[in-house]
Structure formats: structure tokens, C-alpha cells
N, C-alpha and C positions, 0 to 999 in steps of 0.2 A: 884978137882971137883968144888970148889968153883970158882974157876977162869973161867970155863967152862959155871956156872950161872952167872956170872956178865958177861961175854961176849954175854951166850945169851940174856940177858936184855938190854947190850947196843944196841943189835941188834932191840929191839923187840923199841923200846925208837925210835932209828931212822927211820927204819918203820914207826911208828908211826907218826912221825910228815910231814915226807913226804904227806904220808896219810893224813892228816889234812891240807894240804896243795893245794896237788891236787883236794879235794874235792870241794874246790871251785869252779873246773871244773862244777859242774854241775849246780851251780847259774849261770854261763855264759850260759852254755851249754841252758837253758829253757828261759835266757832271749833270747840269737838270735833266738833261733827258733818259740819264741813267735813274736816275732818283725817280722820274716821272714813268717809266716805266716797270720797274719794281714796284712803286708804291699801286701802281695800275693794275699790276698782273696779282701779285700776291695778297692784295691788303685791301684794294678792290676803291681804293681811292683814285678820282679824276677832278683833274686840277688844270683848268680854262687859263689860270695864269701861266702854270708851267707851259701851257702848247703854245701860250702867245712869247714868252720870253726865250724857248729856244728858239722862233723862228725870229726874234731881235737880235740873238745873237748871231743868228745866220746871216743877216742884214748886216750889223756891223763888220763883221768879217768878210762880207764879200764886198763892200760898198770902200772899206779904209785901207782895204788889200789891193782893189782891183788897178790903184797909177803904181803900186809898188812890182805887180806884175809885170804891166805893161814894160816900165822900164831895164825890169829881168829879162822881157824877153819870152816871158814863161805863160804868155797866153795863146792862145788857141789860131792855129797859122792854116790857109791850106797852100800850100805854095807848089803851084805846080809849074809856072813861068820862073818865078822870084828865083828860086834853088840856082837854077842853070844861068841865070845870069850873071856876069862879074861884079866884084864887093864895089865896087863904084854905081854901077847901075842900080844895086840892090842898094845902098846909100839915097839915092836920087829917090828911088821909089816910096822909102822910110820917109822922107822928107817933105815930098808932094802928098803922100799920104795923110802925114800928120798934119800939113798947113790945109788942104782940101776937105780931109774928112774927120778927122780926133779930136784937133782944136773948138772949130765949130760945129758938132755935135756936143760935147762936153759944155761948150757957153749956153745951146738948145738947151736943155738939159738939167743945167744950172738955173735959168733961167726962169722955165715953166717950173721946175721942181721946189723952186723958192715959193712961187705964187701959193703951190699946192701944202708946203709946210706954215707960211705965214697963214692962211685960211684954217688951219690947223691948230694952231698956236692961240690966234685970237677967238677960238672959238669954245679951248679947251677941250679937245677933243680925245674922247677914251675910245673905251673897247665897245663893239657894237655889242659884247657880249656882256649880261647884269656882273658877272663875276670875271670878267677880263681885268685884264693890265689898266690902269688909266693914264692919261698923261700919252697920247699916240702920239701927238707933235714932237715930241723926242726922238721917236725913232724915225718918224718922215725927216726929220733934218740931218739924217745919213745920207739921202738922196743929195740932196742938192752938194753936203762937203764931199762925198766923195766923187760924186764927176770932177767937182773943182780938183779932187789931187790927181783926176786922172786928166785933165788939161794939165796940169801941173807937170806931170810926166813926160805929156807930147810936148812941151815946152824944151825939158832936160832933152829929148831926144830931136829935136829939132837945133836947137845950140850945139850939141855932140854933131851931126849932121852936116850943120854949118863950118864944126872945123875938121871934119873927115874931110869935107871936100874941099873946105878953099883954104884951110889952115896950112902952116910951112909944117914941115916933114915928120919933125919932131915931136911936135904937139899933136899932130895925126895921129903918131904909132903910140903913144901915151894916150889918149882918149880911147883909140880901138883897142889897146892891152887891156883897160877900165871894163870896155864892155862885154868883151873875152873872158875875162875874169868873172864876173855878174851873171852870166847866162847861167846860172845854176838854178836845184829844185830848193834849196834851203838857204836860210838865213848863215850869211859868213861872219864869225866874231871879230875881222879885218875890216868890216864895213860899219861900224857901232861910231866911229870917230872922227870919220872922213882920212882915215892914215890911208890914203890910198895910193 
């Protein structure tokens, strides 16, 4: 069990930095389209690459974010059973959820999404636009890594899972304090190390 929580921690560690990585994405992401819209409105200039590369940044940032969420916690819930039931049941459902529906959508996914970047790749494929971005095989190959980190995720949350429920007592209240802590909206400077 122990080995089960240091693996979901490495998990949760590399997420993480990934995460702190990509989010940079979004300081580019509001400088071009601050630029692209000035230069639009005032100067009377339009720029096919600027409209293609904020929505790559958009792609990157939701694509390299979206296992770093999952395992926050910080995605999109409607729980109208889950809520009322007890953290044990609500455990079980985390768990059959992610081995029936997270894992195996994410490998779909990964999957088809390779086929669709490799086709891409070897074909050199730009912008359908004469003055677009070139090189679009780049940003299809966000498709395919970031399902992988959000398997990656159902992974870390499926190992946490495994020792909520059948782990001794100990190592239970130490993985759910991990997860209790995490549910936040922002990045924590206590998470950058794994000092958890």
C-alpha cells in the first residue's frame, strides 16, 4: 500500500509541474490576443496567424491542464446522489468510475488521436489558411499527450482509492489529508517538490 502512495504522489508531482508549466499558456495566450486586438481595432491590421496561435494556446492550456484538474478535483461535478452519500461510497464510485469510464476513454482517445496526429505529421500539415500558422501537427499532438496525462491522473486517483479503501488506517488519513489539501482553485508553492 505504501508503494501504491508514493506512486500516486509521483504521479500527482509530475502533473503538477507539467501544470505549472503549461500555464504559462495563458500570459501568451492574453498577450497576443491583446496585441491582436489593438493592432485590429486601432491600426486596422488582421493577422490569420495571431487568430490561429491564441487558439493553440488555448489547446495547450486546456489539453496539459485538464489530468492536473481532474486530480484537484477542480472539474466540472453534478452530483446530486454522490454529495449524500458517505466518503466510503463516494470513494467506490471515484474508483469504479475511473476504472469503467476515465481510464478507458482516455486510452480511446489517445488512441484515435495518435492516428489523427501521425496523418498530420507525415503529411506536413499547415493552415488551411495561405497566411496561417504552419506546422499544425504540433498542436494536434496536444490531443493525444494530454488525454495521456489525464489517464495519468485516473491512474493517481485510482492508487489513492485503492489505499482509502483497503489501506491500514494510517496511510488512509495521510492520502485523504493529501487530497483535502489539493481541492483548491490555485496552484500551492507546498506542491512544486512533492514535500507533502
Amino acid at each position: 500500500m505504501q508503494t501504491l502512495a508514493r506512486l500516486s504522489d509521483g504521479l500527482d508531482v509530475l502533473l503538477t509541474r507539467i501544470a505549472k508549466i503549461a500555464a504559462w499558456a495563458a500570459v501568451a495566450l492574453i498577450a497576443v490576443t491583446v496585441f491582436d486586438v489593438v493592432t485590429r481595432r486601432f491600426f486596422v491590421l488582421g493577422s490569420t496567424r495571431l487568430q490561429e496561435l491564441q487558439w493553440h494556446f488555448h489547446t495547450i492550456l486546456f489539453m496539459f491542464l485538464l489530468g492536473y484538474a481532474y486530480l484537484r478535483d477542480a472539474h466540472v461535478r453534478i452530483d446530486l446522489v454522490r454529495e449524500r452519500l458517505s466518503e466510503r461510497a463516494q470513494w467506490w464510485i471515484e474508483l469504479i468510475g475511473c476504472l469503467i469510464f476515465l481510464i478507458p476513454y482516455s486510452m480511446l482517445i489517445v488512441y484515435f488521436s495518435y492516428d489523427f496526429w501521425e496523418r498530420s505529421f507525415l503529411a506536413n500539415e499547415g493552415s488551411s489558411a495561405a497566411t496561417g500558422l504552419p506546422y499544425r501537427w504540433i498542436i494536434k499532438a496536444a490531443l493525444p499527450l494530454g488525454f495521456t496525462l489525464l489517464g495519468l491522473a485516473g491512474l493517481a486517483v485510482i492508487l489513492r482509492k485503492i489505499v482509502e479503501l483497503f489501506g491500514p488506517p494510517d496511510l488512509r488519513n495521510k492520502v485523504h489529508d493529501i487530497e483535502d489539501a489539493e481541492r483548491v482553485d490555485e496552484f500551492h508553492p507546498d506542491l512544486d517538490g512533492g514535500n507533502k
